[in-house]
C-alpha positions in Angstrom: 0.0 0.0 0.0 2.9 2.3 0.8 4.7 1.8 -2.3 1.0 2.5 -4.5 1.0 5.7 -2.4 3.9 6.8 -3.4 4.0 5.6 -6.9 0.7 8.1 -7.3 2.2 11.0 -5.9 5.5 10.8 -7.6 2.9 11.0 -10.9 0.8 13.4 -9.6 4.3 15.5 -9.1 5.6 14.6 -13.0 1.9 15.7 -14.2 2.7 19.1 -12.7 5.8 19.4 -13.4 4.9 18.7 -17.0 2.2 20.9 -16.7 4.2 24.0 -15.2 6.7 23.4 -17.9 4.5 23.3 -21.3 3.1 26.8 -19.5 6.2 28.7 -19.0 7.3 27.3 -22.4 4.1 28.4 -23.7 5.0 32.5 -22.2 8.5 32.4 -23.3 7.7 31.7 -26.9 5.0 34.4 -26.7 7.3 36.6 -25.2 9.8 35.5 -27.7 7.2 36.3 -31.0 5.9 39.4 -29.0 9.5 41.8 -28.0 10.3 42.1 -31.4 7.4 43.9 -32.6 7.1 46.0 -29.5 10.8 47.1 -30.3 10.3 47.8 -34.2 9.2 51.5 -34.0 12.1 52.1 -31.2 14.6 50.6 -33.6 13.1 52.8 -36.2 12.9 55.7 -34.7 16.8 55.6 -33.3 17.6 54.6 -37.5 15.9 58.3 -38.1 18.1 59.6 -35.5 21.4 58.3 -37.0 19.6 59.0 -40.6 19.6 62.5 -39.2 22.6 62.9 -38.2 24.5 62.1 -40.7 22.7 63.9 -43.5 23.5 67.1 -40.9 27.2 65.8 -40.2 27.7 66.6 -44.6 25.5 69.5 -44.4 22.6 68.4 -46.0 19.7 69.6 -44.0 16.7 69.3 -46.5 17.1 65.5 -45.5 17.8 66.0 -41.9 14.6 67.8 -41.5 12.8 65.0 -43.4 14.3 62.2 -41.0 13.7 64.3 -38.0 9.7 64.8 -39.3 10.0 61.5 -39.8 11.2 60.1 -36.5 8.9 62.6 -34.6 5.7 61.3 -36.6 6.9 58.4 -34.9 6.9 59.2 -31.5 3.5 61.2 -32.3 1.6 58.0 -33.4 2.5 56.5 -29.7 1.5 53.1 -28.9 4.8 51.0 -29.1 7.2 54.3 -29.8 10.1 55.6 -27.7 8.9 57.7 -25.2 12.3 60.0 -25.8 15.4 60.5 -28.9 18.4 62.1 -28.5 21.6 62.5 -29.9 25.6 63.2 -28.1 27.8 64.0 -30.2 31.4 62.7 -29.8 32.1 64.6 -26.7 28.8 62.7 -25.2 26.7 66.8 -25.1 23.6 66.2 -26.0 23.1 68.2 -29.4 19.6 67.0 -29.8 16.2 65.7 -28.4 13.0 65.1 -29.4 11.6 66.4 -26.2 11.3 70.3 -26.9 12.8 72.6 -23.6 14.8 69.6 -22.4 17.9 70.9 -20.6 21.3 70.9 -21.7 23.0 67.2 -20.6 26.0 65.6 -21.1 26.0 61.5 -21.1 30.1 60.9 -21.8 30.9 59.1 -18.8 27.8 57.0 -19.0 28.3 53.0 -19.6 26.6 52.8 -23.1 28.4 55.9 -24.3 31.2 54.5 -23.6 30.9 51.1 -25.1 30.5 53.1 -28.3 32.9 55.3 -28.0 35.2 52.2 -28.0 34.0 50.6 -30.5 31.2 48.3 -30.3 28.4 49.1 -33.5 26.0 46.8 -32.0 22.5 47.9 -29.9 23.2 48.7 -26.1 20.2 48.4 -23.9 20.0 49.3 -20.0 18.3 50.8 -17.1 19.8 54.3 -17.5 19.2 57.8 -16.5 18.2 59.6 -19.2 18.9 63.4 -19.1 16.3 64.5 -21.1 13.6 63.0 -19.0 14.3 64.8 -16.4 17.7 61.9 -15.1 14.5 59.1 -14.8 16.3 55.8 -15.1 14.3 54.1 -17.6 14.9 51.2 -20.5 16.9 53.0 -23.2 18.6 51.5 -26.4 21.6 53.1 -27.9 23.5 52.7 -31.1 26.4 54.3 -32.4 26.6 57.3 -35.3 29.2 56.6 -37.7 30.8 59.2 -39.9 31.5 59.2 -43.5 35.3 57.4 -42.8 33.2 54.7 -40.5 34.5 56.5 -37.6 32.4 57.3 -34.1 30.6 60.2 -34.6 28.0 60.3 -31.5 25.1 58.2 -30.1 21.6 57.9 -30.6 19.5 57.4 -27.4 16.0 56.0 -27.1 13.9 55.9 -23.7 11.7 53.5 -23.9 8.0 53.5 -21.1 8.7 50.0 -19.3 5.3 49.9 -18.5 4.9 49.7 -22.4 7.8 47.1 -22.2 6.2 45.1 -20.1 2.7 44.6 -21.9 4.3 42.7 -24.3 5.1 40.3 -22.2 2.4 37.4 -21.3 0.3 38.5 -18.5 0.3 36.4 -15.0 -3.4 35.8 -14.0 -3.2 34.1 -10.9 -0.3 32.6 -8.7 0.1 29.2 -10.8 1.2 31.3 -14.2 4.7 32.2 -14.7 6.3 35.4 -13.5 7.5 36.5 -16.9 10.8 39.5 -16.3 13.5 40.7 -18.9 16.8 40.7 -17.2 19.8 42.4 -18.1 22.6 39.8 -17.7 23.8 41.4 -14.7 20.6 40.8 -13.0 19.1 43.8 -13.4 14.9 43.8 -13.9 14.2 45.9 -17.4 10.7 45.0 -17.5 8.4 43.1 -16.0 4.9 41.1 -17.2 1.7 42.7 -16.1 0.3 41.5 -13.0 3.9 39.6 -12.2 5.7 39.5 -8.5 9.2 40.2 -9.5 11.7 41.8 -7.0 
């Protein structure tokens, strides 16, 4: 009798444990299907930025103003958009934001300037302070601007709402679903599901 007893529960447990697994499985690969999407219009908007930039950089400023009606069309339309652009220039001054009155900043000694400044081409995404919203540590991506020799010539900045972030990731309805986060890989929460208990 012992031995039926425990032969049921050790099944009950690999039913669960099946169970929990085909349903966090299930919310990664939404999350997986879903992130991209939500950070299309931020990766378009920061490819106005650098579009911008660059046309200004060799003086042509018919088609800086049509990137930068462009990019704030964008952010105008809402929904999945950044919430803030900017631009530093190789000194890491903000030259440029799409947030009219923001105050003068300088982000040279922050870690994703930095990384460009030294090289690396690829996206940087964090929990930074951004200047022009106010020094409110938000989400931001950052890519490098590359001159005409393929040299660093600034950074584009996008703060993104993690709120926003966070809805496009699947949604805990009770205490049984998966707590769905993004981490950084240092540990640090970027965004977290709706409804989810992460510390």
């Amino acid at each position: 009798i012992w031995a039926l007893g425990i032969d049921l529960a050790r099944r009950e447990e690999q039913v669960r444990l099946a169970e929990a697994e085909r349903v966090t499985l299930a919310a990664i690969r939404a999350a997986r299907d879903t992130l991209p999407r939500q950070l299309a219009s931020t990766d378009r908007a920061l490819s106005h930025a650098q579009a911008r930039a660059v046309a200004l950089a060799r003086g042509d400023r018919r088609e800086a103003d049509t990137q930068e009606q462009a990019l704030l069309a964008l952010l105008r339309r809402g929904g999945d958009a950044p919430r803030v652009v900017a631009q530093a220039d190789t000194q890491g001054q903000v030259v440029w934001t799409s947030q009219p009155g923001a105050p003068p900043a300088w982000v040279g000694n922050t870690e994703y300037f930095l990384l460009h400044r030294y090289g690396r081409i690829a996206l940087v995404i964090g929990r930074y302070p951004l200047p022009a919203l106010g020094g409110q540590i938000v989400p931001v991506m950052t890519f490098p601007i590359l001159g005409s020799q393929g040299g660093f010539a600034g950074v584009v900045m996008a703060g993104l709402d993690a709120g926003r972030l966070g809805q496009a990731l699947p949604a805990a309805t009770d205490r049984t679903d998966p707590q769905i986060g993004l981490f950084l890989p240092d540990g640090t929460l970027l965004a977290r599901g709706r409804n989810a208990r992460l510390s």
